[in-house]
C-alpha positions in Angstrom: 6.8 95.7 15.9 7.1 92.9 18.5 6.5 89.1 17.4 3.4 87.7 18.8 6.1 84.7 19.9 8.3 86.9 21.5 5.5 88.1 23.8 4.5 84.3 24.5 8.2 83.4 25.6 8.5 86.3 28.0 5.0 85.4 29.3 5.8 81.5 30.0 9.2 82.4 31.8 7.3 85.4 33.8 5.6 82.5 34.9 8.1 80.6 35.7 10.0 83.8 37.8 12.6 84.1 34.7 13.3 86.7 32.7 14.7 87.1 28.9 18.0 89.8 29.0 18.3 92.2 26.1 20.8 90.3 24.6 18.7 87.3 23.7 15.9 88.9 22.9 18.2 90.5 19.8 19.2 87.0 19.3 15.7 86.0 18.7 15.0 88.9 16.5 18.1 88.9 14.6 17.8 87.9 10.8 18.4 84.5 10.5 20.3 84.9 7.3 23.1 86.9 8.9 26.5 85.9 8.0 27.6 86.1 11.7 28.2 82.3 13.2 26.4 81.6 16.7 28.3 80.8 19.7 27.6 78.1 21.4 25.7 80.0 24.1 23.4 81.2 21.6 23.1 77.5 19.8 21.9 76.6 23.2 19.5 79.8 23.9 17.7 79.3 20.6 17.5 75.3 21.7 16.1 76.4 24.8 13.5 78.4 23.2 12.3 76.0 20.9 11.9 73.9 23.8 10.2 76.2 25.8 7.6 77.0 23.3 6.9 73.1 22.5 6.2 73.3 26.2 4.0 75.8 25.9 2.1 74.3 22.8 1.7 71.0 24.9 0.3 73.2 28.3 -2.5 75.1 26.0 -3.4 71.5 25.1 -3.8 70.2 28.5 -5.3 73.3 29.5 -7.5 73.8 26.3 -5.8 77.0 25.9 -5.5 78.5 22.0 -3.7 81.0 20.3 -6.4 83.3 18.7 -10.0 83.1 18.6 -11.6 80.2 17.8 -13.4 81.8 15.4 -10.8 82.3 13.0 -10.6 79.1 12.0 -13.6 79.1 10.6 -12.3 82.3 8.6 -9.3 80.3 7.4 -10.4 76.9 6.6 -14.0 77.8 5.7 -15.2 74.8 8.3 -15.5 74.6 12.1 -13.3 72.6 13.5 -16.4 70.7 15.3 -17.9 70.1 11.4 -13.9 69.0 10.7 -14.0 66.4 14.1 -17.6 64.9 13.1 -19.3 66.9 15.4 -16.7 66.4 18.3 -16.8 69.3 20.7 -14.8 68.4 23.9 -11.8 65.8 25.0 -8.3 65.8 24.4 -8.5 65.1 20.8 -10.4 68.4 20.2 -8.1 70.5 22.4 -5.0 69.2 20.2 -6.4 69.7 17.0 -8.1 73.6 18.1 -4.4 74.3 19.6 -2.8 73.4 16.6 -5.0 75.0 14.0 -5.3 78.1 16.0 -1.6 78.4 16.7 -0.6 77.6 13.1 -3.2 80.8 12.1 -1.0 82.6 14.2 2.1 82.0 12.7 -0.2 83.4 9.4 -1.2 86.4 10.9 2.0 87.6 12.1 3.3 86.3 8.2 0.8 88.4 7.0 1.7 91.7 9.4 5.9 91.4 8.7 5.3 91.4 4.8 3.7 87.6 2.6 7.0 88.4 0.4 9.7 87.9 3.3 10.7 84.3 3.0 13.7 84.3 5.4 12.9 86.1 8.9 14.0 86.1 12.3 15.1 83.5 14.2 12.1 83.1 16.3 10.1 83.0 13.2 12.7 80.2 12.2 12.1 78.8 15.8 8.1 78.8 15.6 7.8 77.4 12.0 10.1 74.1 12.5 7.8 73.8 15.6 4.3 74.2 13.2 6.0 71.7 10.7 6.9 69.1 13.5 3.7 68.8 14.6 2.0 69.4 11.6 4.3 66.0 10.7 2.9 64.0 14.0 -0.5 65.1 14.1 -2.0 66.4 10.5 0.6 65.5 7.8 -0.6 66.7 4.4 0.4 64.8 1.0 4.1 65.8 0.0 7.1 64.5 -1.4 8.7 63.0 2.0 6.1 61.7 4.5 6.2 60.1 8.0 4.6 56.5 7.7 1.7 56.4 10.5 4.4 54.3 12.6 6.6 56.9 12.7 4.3 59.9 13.2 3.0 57.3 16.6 6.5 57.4 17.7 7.4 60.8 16.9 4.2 61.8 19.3 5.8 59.4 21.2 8.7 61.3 21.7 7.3 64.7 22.1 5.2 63.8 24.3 7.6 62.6 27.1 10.4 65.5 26.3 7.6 68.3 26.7 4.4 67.2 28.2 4.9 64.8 31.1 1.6 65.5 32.3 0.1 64.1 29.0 -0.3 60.2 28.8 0.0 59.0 25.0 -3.8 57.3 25.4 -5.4 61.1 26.0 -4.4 62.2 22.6 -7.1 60.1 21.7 -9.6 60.8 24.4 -13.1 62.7 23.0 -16.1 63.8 25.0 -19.8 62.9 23.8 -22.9 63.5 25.2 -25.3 60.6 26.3 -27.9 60.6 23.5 -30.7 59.9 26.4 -29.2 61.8 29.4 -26.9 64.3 28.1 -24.4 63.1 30.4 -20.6 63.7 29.2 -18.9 60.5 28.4 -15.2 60.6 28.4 -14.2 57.6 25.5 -10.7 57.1 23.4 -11.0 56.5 20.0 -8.6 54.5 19.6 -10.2 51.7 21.6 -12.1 51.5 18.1 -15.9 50.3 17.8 -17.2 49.1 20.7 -20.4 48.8 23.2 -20.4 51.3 25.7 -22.3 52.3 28.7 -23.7 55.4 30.0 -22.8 55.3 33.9 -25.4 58.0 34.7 -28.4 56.8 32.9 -27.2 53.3 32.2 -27.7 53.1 28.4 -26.2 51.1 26.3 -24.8 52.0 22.7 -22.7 51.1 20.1 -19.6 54.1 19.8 -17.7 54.0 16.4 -15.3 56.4 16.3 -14.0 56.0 12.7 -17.4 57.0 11.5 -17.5 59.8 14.3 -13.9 61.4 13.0 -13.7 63.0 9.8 -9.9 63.4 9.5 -8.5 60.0 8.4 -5.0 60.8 9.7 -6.7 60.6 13.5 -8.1 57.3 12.5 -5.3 55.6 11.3 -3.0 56.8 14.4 -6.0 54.9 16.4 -6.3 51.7 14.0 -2.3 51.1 14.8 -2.4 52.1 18.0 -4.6 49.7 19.1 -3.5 47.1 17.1 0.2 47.6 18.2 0.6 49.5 20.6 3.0 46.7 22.6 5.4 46.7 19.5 5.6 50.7 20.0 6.1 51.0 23.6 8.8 48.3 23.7 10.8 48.7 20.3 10.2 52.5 20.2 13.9 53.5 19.4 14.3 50.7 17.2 11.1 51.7 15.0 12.0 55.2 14.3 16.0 54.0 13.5 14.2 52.0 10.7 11.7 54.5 9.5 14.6 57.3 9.5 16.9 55.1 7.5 14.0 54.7 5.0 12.9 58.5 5.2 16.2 59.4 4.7 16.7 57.0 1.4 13.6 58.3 0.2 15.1 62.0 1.0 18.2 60.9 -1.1 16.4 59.5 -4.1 13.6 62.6 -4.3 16.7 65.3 -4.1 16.0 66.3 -0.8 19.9 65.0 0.4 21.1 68.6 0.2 18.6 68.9 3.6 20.0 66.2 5.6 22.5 66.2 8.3 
């Protein structure tokens, strides 16, 4: 039984006029439990996998591509993902959060097909999980014993966003689309501009947009409260802010007994 995953990766470098060879497809399907050490070719296959596939998460946002159907994550989360956005339907924004949810149900259905009691798989399955929990980190943390501060989830995005989507400027993250409530005109606004008057350019009206109101999920809205409030300090001290919140993540790690995961 192929992986889902596997399919993907062979797809994306079809597309690209490469090609997997047998040999690293075994790679990516060998237990990642195995006693035998990698070479350093296969270190750097696996790394270019990972990479590949955070490239490919990144072009199904930009492309408002998703993993299954949308409707499943209605089945999952027993909510719409326009009910969990306040109603949002369109924009960047909703693209990242449908990509997300709908590859992370993915990941579950293909748990769910290889057996809910195998803990250690493959090492694609290894590959595609640290991918869910990175992004999972950035964009939709959930309460745990280690935590990214909001400053270091911005930079983290930060990061990710230049190594595997080039074509995606950090403000469109925060773009959504609305319709004019007179017109019905699509208006293209960034939440993270905050509350604000804005003006229809079709019909010419006038309203007041509050996005905090608008978004349900209050991780989204306190990525927008800091970056608009300092987003200079980001952009010019970038390296220098995630050195600090890694020391301090990593003391925290220490003092929780998580030290036996660092590196």
């Amino acid at each position: 039984m192929n992986s889902p995953f596997l399919e993907i990766v062979q797809k994306v470098l079809t597309g690209e006029g490469k090609s997997l060879s047998q040999e690293d497809q075994k790679l990516l399907l060998r237990d990642s439990e195995s006693t035998v050490a990698l070479s350093i070719n296969e270190k750097e296959v696996l790394s270019f996998v990972n990479e590949l596939l955070f490239r490919n998460f990144f072009d199904n946002v930009k492309a408002g591509h998703y993993y299954c159907d949308l409707a499943k994550i209605n089945e999952y989360h027993d909510e719409s993902q326009e009910n969990r956005l306040g109603g949002i339907k369109e924009g960047m924004l909703y693209q990242l959060f449908v990509t997300y949810y709908t590859f992370k149900i993915k990941i579950l259905d293909w748990g769910k097909q290889i057996g809910d009691d195998t803990v250690k798989k493959v090492f694609l399955d290894e590959i595609v999980s640290g991918i869910e929990t990175e992004l999972a980190a950035c964009f939709f943390p959930t309460p745990g014993s280690v935590n990214f501060s909001p400053m270091m989830r911005l930079v983290s995005i930060k990061s990710k966003l230049e190594n595997y989507a080039p074509g995606i400027i950090f403000d469109e993250i925060f773009e959504v689309i609305i319709p004019c409530s007179k017109c019905k005109a699509k208006l293209r606004l960034y939440a993270y501009k905050g509350l604000g008057r804005a003006t229809c350019p079709n019909c010419k009206q006038s309203f007041v947009f509050n996005p905090m109101e608008t978004l349900q999920l209050k991780v989204v809205a306190d990525m927008c409260e800091i970056w608009k409030n300092r987003r200079d300090l980001l952009d010019k001290n970038a390296e220098t802010i995630w050195n600090e919140e890694r020391d301090a993540l990593e003391r925290e790690m220490r003092e929780s007994g998580f030290d036996q995961y660092m590196h």
